[in-house]
N, C-alpha and C positions, 0 to 999 in steps of 0.2 A: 901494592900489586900482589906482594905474595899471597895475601887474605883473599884477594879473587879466584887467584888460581885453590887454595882449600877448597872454598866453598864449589866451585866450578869440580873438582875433582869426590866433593862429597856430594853434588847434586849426579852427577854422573853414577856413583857407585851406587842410591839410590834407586835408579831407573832400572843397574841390570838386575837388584837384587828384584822388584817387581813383575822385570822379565822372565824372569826362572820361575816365577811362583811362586815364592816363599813368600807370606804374609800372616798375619797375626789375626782371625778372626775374632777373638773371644779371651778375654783376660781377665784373673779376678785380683784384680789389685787387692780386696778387701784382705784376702787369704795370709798376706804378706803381713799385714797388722794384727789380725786376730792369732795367726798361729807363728809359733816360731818352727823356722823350715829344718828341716836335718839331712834330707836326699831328696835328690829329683829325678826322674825318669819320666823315658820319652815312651809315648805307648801309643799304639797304633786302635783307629775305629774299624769297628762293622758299622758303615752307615748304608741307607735304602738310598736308591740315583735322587730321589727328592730330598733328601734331607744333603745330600751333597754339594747338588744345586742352589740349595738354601744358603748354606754355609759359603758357597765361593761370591754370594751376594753381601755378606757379611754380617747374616740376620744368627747369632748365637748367644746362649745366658748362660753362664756357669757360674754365677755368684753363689746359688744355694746348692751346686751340685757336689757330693762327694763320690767317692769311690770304696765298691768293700768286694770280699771275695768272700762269692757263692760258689759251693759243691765244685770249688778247685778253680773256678774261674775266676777272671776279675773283671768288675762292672760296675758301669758310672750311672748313679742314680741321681734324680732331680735335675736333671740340664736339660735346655729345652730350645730345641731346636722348630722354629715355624715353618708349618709348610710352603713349597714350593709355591711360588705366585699363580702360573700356570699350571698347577696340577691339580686337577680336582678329581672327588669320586674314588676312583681306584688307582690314581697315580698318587697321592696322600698319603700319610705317615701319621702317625699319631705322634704328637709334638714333645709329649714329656714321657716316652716308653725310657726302659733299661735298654743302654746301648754297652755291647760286649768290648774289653778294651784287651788288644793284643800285647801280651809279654811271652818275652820269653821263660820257659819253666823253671831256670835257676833265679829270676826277676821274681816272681809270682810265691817262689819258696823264702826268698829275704823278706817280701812284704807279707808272708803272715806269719813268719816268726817272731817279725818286729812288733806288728800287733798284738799277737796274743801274748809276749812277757811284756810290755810297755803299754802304758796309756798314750796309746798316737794314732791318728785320723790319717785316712791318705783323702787330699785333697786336690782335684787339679787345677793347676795355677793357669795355662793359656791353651787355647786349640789355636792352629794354626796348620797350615799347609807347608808340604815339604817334597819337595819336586816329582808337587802335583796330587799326594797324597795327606790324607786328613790327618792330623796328628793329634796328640793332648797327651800337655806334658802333666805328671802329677808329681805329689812331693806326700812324703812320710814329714806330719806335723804335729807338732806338741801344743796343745790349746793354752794360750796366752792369758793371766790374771789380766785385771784391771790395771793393777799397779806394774804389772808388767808391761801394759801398754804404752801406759805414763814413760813409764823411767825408757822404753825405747823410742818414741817422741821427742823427750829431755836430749837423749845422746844423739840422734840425729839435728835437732836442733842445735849442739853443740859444736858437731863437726861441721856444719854447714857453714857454722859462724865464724869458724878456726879455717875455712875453705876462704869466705869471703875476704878478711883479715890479710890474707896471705896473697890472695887477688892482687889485692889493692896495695902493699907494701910493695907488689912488684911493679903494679901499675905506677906508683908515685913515687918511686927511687931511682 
């Protein structure tokens, strides 16, 4: 019985987090494998009402999208947002333009300090809405060898197995 009531109180908290808006449009999982993460930060769009409307449809691509700061600003290149279903002609957007990303100036002063003495990418990891407004979160990352990918693969597969293990020792004792 107690297991219903969880589930019943996790299907609930579900529904208002829904209610509010908050939702995960776009996530690059790949980001999380290829780079190793060091900071994340939440950073605000300039988006056009069509490319808005896109996004609360949940049509977004950030896989090959990074982030770099131009003449003091910072902007997300290669993401690509499709136009609005109904908007044609001059309610349209061009799908793969430079979109501006809001930080604040002490934000925007750490990420290109970190850049310029460090080999690190800012990449962003998920777009998502946050009550009501567009968000994308990025992260300052250090690009991953091969063998680096390996040996963090190996150790995730190792705790998962030392998770499982422990499961089940609880399960059958």
């Amino acid at each position: 019985m107690a297991r219903a009531k969880q589930v019943q109180e996790r299907r609930a908290k579900a529904k208002s987090e829904i209610a509010k808006g908050d939702r995960v449009v776009a996530s690059n999982r790949r980001a999380r494998h290829d780079y190793e993460i060091i900071e994340t930060l939440e950073c605000g769009l300039v988006l056009t009402g069509s490319e808005v409307k896109s996004l609360r449809e949940g049509k977004a691509q950030i896989a090959e999208a990074y982030a770099r700061v131009d003449e003091g600003e910072l902007w997300l290149f290669q993401s690509h947002i499709p136009p609005w279903t109904y908007s044609v002609g001059f309610g349209s957007h061009d799908p793969d333009r430079k979109r501006k990303l809001l930080v604040h100036h002490h934000e925007l002063a750490l990420l290109v300090d970190k850049t310029k003495t460090q080999p690190l990418t800012i990449v962003p990891i998920k777009m998502y809405f946050k009550d009501g407004r567009a968000k994308i979160e990025i992260a300052l990352a250090k690009g991953r060898k091969q063998h680096d990918k390996r040996q963090a693969i190996a150790q995730r597969d190792a705790s998962r197995e030392i998770a499982r293990s422990i499961r089940n020792a609880e399960k059958f004792s």
